[in-house]
PDB file of the backbone (N, CA, C, O) and the ligand in Angstrom, with CONECT records:
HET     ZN  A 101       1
ATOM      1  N   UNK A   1     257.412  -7.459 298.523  1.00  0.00           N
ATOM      2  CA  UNK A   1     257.447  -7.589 297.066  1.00  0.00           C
ATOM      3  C   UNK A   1     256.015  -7.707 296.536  1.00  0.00           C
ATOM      4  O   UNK A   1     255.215  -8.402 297.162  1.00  0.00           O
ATOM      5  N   UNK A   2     255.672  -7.114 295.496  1.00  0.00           N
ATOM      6  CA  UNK A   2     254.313  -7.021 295.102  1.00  0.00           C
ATOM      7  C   UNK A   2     253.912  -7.303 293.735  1.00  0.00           C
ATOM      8  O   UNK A   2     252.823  -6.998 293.247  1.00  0.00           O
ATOM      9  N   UNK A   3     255.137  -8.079 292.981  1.00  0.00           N
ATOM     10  CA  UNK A   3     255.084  -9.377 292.211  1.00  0.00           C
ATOM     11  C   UNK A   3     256.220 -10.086 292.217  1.00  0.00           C
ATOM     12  O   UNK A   3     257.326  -9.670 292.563  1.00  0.00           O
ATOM     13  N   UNK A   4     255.926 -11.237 291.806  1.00  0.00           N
ATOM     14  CA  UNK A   4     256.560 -12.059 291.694  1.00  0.00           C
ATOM     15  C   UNK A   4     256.507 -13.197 290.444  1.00  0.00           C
ATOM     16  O   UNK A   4     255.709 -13.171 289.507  1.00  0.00           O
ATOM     17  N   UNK A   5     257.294 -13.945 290.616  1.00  0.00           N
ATOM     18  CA  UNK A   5     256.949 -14.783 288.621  1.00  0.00           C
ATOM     19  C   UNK A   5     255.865 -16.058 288.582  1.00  0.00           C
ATOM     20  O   UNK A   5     255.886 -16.952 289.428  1.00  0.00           O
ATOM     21  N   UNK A   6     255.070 -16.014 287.654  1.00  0.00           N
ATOM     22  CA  UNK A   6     254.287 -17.478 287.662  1.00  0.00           C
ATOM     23  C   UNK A   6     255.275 -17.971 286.908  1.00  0.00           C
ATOM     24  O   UNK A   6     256.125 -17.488 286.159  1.00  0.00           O
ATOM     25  N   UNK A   7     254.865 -19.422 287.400  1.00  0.00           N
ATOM     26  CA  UNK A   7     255.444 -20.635 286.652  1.00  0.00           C
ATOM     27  C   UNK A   7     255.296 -20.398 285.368  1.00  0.00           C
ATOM     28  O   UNK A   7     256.255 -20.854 284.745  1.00  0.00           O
ATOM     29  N   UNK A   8     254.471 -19.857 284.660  1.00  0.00           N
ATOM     30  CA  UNK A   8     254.094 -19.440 283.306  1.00  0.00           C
ATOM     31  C   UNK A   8     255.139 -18.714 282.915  1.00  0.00           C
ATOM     32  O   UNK A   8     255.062 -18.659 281.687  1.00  0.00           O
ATOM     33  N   UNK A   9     256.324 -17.970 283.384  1.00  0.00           N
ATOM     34  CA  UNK A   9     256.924 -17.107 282.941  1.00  0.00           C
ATOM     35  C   UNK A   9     256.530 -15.632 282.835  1.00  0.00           C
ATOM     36  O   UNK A   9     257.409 -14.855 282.463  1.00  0.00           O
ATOM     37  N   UNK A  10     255.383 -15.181 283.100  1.00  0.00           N
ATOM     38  CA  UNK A  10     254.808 -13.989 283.568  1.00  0.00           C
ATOM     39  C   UNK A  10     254.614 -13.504 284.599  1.00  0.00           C
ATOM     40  O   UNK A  10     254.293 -14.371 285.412  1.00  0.00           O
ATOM     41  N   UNK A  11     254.667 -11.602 285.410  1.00  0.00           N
ATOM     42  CA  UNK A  11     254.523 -11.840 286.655  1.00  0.00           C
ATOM     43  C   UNK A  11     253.049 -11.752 286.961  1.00  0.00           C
ATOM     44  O   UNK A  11     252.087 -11.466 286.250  1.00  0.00           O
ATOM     45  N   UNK A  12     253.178 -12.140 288.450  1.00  0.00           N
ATOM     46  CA  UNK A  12     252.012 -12.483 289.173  1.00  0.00           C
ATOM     47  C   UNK A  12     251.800 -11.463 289.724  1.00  0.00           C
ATOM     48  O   UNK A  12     252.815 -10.828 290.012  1.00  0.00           O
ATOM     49  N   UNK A  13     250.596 -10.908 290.076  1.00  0.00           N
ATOM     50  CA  UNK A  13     250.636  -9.581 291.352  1.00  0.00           C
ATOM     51  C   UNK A  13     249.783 -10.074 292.594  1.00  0.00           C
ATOM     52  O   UNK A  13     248.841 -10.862 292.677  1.00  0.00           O
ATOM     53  N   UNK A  14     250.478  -9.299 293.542  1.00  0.00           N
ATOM     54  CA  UNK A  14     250.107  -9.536 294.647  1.00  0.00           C
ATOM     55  C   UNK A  14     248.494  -8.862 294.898  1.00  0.00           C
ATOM     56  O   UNK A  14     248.192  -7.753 294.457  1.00  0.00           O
ATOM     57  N   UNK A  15     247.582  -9.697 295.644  1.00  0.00           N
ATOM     58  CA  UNK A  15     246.467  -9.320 295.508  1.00  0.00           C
ATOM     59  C   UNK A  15     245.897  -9.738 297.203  1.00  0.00           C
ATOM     60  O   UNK A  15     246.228 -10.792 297.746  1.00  0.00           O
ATOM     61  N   UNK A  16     244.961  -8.647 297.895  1.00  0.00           N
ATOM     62  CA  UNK A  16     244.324  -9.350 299.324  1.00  0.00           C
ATOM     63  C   UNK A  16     243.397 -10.299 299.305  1.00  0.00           C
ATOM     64  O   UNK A  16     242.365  -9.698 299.005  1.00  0.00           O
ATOM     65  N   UNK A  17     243.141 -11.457 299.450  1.00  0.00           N
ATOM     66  CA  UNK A  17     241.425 -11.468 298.909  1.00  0.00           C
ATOM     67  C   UNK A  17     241.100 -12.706 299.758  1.00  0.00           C
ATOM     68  O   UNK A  17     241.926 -13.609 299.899  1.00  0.00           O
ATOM     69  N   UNK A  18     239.621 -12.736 300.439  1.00  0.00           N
ATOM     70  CA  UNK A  18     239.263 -13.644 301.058  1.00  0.00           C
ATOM     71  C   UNK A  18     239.381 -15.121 300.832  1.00  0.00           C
ATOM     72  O   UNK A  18     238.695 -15.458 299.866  1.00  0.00           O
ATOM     73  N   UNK A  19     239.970 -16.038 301.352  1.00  0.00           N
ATOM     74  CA  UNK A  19     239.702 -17.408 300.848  1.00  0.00           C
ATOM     75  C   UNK A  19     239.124 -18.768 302.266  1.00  0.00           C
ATOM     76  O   UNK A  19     238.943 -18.616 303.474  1.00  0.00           O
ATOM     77  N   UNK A  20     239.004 -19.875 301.462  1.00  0.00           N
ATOM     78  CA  UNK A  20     237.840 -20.767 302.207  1.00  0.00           C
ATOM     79  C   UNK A  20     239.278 -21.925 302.808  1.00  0.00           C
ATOM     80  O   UNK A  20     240.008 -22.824 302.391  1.00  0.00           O
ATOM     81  N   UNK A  21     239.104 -21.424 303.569  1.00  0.00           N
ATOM     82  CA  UNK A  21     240.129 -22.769 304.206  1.00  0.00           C
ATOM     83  C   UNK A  21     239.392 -24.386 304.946  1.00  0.00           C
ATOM     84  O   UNK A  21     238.292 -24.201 305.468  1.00  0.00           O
ATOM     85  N   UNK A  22     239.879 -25.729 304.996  1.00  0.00           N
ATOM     86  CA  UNK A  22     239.085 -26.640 305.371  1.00  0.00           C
ATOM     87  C   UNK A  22     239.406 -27.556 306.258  1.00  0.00           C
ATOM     88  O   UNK A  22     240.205 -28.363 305.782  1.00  0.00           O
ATOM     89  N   UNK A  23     239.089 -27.786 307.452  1.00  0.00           N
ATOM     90  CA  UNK A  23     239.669 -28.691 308.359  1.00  0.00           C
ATOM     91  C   UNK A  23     239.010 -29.995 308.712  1.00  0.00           C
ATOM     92  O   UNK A  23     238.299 -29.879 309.710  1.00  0.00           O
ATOM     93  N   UNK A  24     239.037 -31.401 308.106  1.00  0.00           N
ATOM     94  CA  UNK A  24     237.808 -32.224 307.899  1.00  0.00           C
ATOM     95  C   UNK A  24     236.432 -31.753 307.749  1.00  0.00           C
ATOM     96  O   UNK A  24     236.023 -31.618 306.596  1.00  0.00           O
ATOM     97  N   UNK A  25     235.592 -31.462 308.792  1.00  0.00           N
ATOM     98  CA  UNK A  25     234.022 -30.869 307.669  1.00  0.00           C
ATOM     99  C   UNK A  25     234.007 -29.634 308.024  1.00  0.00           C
ATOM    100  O   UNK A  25     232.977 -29.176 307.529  1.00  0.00           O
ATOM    101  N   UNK A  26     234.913 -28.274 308.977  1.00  0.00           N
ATOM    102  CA  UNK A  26     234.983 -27.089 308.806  1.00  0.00           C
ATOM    103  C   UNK A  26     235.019 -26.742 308.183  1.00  0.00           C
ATOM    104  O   UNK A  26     235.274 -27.555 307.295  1.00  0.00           O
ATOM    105  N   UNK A  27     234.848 -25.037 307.539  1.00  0.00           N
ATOM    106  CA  UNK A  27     234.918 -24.493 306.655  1.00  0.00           C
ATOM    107  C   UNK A  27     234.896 -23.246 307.067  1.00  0.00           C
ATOM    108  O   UNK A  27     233.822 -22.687 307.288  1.00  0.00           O
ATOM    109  N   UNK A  28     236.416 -22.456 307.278  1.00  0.00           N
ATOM    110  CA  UNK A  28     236.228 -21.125 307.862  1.00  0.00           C
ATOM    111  C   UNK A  28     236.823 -20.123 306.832  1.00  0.00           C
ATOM    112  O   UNK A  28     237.631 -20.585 306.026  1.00  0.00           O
ATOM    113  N   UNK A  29     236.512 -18.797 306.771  1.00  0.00           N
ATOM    114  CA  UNK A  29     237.193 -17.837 305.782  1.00  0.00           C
ATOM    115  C   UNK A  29     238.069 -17.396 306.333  1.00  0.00           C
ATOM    116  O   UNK A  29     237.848 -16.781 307.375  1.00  0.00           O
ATOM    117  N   UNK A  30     239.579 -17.562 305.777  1.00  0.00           N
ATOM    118  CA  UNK A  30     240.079 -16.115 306.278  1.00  0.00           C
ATOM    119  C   UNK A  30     240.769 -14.685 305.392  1.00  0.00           C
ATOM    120  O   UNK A  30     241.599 -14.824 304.493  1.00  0.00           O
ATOM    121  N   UNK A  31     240.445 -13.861 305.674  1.00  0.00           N
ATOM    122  CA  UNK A  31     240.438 -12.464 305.623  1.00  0.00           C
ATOM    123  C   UNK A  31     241.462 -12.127 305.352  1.00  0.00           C
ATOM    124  O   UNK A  31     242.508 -12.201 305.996  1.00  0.00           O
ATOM    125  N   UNK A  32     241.100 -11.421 303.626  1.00  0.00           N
ATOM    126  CA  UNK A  32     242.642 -10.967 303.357  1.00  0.00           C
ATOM    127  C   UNK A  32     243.920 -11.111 303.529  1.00  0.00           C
ATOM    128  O   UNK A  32     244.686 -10.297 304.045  1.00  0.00           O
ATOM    129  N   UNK A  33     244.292 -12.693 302.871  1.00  0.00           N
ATOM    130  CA  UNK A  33     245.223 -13.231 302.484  1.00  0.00           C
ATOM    131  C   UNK A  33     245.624 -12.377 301.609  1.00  0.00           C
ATOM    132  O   UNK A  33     244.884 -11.562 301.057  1.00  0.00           O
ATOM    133  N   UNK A  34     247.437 -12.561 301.319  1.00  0.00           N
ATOM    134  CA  UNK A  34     248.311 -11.832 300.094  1.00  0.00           C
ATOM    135  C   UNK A  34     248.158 -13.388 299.264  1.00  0.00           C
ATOM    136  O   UNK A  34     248.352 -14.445 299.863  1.00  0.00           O
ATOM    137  N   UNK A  35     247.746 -13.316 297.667  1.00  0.00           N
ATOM    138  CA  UNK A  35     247.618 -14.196 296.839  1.00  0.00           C
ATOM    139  C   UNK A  35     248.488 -13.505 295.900  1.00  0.00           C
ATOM    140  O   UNK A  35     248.809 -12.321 295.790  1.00  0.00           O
ATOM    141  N   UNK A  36     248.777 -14.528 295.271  1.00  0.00           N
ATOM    142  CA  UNK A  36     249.958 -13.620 293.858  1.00  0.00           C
ATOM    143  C   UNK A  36     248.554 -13.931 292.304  1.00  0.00           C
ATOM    144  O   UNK A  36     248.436 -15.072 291.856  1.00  0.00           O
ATOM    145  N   UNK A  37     248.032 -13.226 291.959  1.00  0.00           N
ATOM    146  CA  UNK A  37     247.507 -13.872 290.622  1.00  0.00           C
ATOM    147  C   UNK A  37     247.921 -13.399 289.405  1.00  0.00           C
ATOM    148  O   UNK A  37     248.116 -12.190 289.281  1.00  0.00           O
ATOM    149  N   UNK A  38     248.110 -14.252 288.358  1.00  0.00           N
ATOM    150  CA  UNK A  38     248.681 -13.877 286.996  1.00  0.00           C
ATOM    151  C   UNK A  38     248.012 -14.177 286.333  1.00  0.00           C
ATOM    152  O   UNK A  38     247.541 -15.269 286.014  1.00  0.00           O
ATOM    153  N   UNK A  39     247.774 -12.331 285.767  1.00  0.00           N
ATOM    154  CA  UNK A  39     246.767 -12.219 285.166  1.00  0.00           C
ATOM    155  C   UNK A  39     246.655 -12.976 283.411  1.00  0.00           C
ATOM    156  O   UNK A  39     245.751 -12.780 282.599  1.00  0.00           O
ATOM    157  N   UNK A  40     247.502 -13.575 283.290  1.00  0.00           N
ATOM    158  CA  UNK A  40     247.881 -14.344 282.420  1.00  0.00           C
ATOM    159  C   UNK A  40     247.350 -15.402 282.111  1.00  0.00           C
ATOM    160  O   UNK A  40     246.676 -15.452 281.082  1.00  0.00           O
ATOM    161  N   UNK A  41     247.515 -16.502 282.910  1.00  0.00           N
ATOM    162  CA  UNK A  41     247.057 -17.906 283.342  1.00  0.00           C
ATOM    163  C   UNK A  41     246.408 -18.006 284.212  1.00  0.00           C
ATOM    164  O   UNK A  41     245.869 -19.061 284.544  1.00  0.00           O
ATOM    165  N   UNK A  42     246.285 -16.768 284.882  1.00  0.00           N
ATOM    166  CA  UNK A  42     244.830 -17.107 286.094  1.00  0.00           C
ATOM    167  C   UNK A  42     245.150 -17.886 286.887  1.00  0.00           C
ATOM    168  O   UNK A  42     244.295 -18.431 287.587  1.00  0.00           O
ATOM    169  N   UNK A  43     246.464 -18.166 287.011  1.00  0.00           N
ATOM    170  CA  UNK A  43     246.921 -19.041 288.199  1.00  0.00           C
ATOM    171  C   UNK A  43     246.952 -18.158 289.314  1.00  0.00           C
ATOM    172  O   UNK A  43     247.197 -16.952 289.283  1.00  0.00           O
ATOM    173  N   UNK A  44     246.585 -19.120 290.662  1.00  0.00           N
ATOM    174  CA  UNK A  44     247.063 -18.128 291.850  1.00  0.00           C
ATOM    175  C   UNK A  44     247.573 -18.959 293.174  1.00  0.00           C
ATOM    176  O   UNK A  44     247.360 -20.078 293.642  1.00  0.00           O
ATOM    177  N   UNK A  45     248.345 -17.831 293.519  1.00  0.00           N
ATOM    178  CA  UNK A  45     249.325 -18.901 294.647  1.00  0.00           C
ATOM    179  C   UNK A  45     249.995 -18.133 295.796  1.00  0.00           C
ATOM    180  O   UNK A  45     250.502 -17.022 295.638  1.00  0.00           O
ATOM    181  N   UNK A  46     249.971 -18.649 296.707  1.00  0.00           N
ATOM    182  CA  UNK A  46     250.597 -17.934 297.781  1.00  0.00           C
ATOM    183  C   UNK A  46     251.958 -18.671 298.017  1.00  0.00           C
ATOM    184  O   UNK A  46     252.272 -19.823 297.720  1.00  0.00           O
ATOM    185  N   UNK A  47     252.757 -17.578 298.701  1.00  0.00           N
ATOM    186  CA  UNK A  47     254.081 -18.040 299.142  1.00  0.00           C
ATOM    187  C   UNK A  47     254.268 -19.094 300.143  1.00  0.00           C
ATOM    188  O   UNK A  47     253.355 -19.424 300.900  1.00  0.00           O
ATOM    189  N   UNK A  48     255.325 -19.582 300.161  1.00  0.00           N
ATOM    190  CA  UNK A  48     255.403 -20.701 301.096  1.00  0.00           C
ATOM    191  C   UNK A  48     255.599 -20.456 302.588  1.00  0.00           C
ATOM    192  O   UNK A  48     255.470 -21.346 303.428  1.00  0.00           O
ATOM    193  N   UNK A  49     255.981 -18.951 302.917  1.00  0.00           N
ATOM    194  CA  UNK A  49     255.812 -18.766 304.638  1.00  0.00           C
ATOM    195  C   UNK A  49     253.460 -18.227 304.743  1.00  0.00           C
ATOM    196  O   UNK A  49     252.646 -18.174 305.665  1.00  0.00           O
ATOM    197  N   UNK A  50     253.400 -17.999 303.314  1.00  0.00           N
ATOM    198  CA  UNK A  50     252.050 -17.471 303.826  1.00  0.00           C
ATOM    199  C   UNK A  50     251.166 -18.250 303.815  1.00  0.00           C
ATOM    200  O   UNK A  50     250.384 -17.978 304.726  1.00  0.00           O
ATOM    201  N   UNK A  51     250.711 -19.525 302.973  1.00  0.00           N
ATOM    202  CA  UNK A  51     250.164 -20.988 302.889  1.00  0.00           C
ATOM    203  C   UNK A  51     250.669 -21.503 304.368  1.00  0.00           C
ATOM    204  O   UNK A  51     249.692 -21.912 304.995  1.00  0.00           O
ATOM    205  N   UNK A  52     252.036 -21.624 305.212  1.00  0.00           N
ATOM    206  CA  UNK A  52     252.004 -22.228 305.962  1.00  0.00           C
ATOM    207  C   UNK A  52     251.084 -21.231 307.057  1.00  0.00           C
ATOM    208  O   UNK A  52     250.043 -21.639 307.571  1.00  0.00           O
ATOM    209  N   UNK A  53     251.551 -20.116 307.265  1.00  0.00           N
ATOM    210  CA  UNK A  53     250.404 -19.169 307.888  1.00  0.00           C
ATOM    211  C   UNK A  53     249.183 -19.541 307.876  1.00  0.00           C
ATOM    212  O   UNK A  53     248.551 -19.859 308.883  1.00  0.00           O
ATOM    213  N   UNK A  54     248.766 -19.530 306.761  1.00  0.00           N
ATOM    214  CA  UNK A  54     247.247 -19.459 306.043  1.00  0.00           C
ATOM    215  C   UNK A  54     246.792 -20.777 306.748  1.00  0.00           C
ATOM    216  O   UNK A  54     245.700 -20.623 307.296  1.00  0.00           O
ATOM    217  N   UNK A  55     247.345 -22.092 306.897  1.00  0.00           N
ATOM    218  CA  UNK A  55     247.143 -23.266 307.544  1.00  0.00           C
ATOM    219  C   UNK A  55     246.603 -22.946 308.838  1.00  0.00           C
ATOM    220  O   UNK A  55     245.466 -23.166 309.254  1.00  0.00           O
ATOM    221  N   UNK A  56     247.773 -22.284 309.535  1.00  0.00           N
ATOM    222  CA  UNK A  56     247.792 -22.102 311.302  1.00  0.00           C
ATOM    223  C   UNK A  56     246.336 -21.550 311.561  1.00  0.00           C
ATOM    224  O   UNK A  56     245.511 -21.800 312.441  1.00  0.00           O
ATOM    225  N   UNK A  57     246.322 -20.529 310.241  1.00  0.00           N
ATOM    226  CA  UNK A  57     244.931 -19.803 310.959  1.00  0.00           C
ATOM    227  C   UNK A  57     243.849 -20.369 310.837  1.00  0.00           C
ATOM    228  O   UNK A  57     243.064 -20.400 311.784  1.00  0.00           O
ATOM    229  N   UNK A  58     243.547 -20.980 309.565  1.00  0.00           N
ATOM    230  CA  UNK A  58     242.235 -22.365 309.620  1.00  0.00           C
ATOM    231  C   UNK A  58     242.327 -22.898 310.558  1.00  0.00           C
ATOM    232  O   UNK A  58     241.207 -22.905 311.068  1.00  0.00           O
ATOM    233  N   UNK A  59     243.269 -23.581 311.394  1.00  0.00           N
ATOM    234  CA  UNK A  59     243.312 -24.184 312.309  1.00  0.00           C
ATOM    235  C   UNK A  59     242.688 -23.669 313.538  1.00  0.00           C
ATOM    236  O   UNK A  59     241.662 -24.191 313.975  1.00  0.00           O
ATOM    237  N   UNK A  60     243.295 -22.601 314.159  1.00  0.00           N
ATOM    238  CA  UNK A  60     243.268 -21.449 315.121  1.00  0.00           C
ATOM    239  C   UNK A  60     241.550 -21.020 314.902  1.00  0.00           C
ATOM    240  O   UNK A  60     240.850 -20.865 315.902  1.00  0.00           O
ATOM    241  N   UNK A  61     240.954 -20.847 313.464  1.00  0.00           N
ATOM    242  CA  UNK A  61     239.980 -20.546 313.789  1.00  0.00           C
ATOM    243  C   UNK A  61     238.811 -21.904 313.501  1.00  0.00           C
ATOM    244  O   UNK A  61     237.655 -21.728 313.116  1.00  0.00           O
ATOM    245  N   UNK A  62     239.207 -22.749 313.683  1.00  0.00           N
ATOM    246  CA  UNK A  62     238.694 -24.133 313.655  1.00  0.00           C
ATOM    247  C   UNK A  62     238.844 -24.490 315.006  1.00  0.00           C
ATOM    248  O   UNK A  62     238.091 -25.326 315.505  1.00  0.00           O
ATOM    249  N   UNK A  63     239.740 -23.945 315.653  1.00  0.00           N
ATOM    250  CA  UNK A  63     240.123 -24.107 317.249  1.00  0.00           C
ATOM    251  C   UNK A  63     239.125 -23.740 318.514  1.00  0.00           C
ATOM    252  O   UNK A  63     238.571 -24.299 319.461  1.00  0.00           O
ATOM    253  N   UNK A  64     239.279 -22.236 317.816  1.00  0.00           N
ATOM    254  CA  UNK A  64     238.649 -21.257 318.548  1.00  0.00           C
ATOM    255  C   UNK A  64     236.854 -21.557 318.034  1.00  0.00           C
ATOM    256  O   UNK A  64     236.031 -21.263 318.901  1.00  0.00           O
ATOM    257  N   UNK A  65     236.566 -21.844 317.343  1.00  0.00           N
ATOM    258  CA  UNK A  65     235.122 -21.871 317.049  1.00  0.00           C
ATOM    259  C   UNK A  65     234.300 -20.430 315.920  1.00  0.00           C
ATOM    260  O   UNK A  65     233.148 -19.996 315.885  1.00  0.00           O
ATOM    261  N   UNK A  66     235.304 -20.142 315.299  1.00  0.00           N
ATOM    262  CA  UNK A  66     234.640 -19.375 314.643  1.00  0.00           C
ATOM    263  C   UNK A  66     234.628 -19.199 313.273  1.00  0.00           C
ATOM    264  O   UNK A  66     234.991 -20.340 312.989  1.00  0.00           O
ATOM    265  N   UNK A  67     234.530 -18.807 312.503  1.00  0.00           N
ATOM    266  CA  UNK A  67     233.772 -19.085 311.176  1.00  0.00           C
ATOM    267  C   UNK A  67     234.986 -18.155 310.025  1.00  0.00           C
ATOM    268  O   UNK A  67     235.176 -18.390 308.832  1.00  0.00           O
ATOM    269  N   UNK A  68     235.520 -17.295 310.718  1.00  0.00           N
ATOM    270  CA  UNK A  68     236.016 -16.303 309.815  1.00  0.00           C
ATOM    271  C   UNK A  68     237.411 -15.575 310.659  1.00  0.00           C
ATOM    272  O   UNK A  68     237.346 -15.458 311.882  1.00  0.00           O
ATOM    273  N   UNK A  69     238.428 -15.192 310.038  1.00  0.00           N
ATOM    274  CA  UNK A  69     239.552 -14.749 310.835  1.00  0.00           C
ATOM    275  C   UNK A  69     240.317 -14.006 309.833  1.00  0.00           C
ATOM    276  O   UNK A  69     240.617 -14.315 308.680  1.00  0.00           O
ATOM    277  N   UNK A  70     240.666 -12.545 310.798  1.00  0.00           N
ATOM    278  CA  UNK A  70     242.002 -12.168 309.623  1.00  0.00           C
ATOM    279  C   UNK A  70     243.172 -13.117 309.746  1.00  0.00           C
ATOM    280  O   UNK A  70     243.525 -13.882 310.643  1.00  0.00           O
ATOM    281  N   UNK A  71     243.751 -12.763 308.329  1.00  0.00           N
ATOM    282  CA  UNK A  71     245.130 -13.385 307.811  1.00  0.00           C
ATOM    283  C   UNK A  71     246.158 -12.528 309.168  1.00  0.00           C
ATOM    284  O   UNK A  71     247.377 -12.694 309.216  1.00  0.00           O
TER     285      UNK A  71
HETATM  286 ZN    ZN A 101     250.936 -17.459 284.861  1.00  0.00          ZN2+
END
C-alpha cells in the first residue's frame, strides 16, 4: 500500500528515506526505511510491523559494529 491515512484525516504517502536510529550513545543510519509522510501536517510515521523492524536493525547494527544498514 502506498498510502495510507494521517491522523489528520489526510493521506500520507509512502516515502524511502534514510533515518537516525539510537541505542544509549549509538547512533546508526538505516537505509531506506518506508515512512508514510503527509504532506499536509508534515507528520511522519511508520507502520507498526516496520518501526518494530526499524528497532531490530538499530540494534543488529549497534550489534554488529557498524554505523549504517539497509532497512
Ligand atoms: Zn496529516
Amino acid at each position: 500500500m502506498l498510502e495510507t491515512k494521517c491522523l489528520c484525516g489526510n493521506q500520507a504517502q509512502l516515502r524511502f528515506k534514510d533515518e537516525i536510529g539510537r541505542v544509549i550513545d549509538k547512533v546508526v543510519t538505516i537505509k531506506n526505511v518506508p515512512v508514510f509522510l503527509c504532506p499536509d501536517c508534515k507528520e511522519e510515521f511508520m507502520k507498526g510491523p516496520d518501526s518494530l523492524r526499524f528497532a531490530e536493525r538499530v540494534i543488529e547494527a549497534v550489534e554488529i559494529g557498524v554505523e549504517e544498514l539497509e532497512f
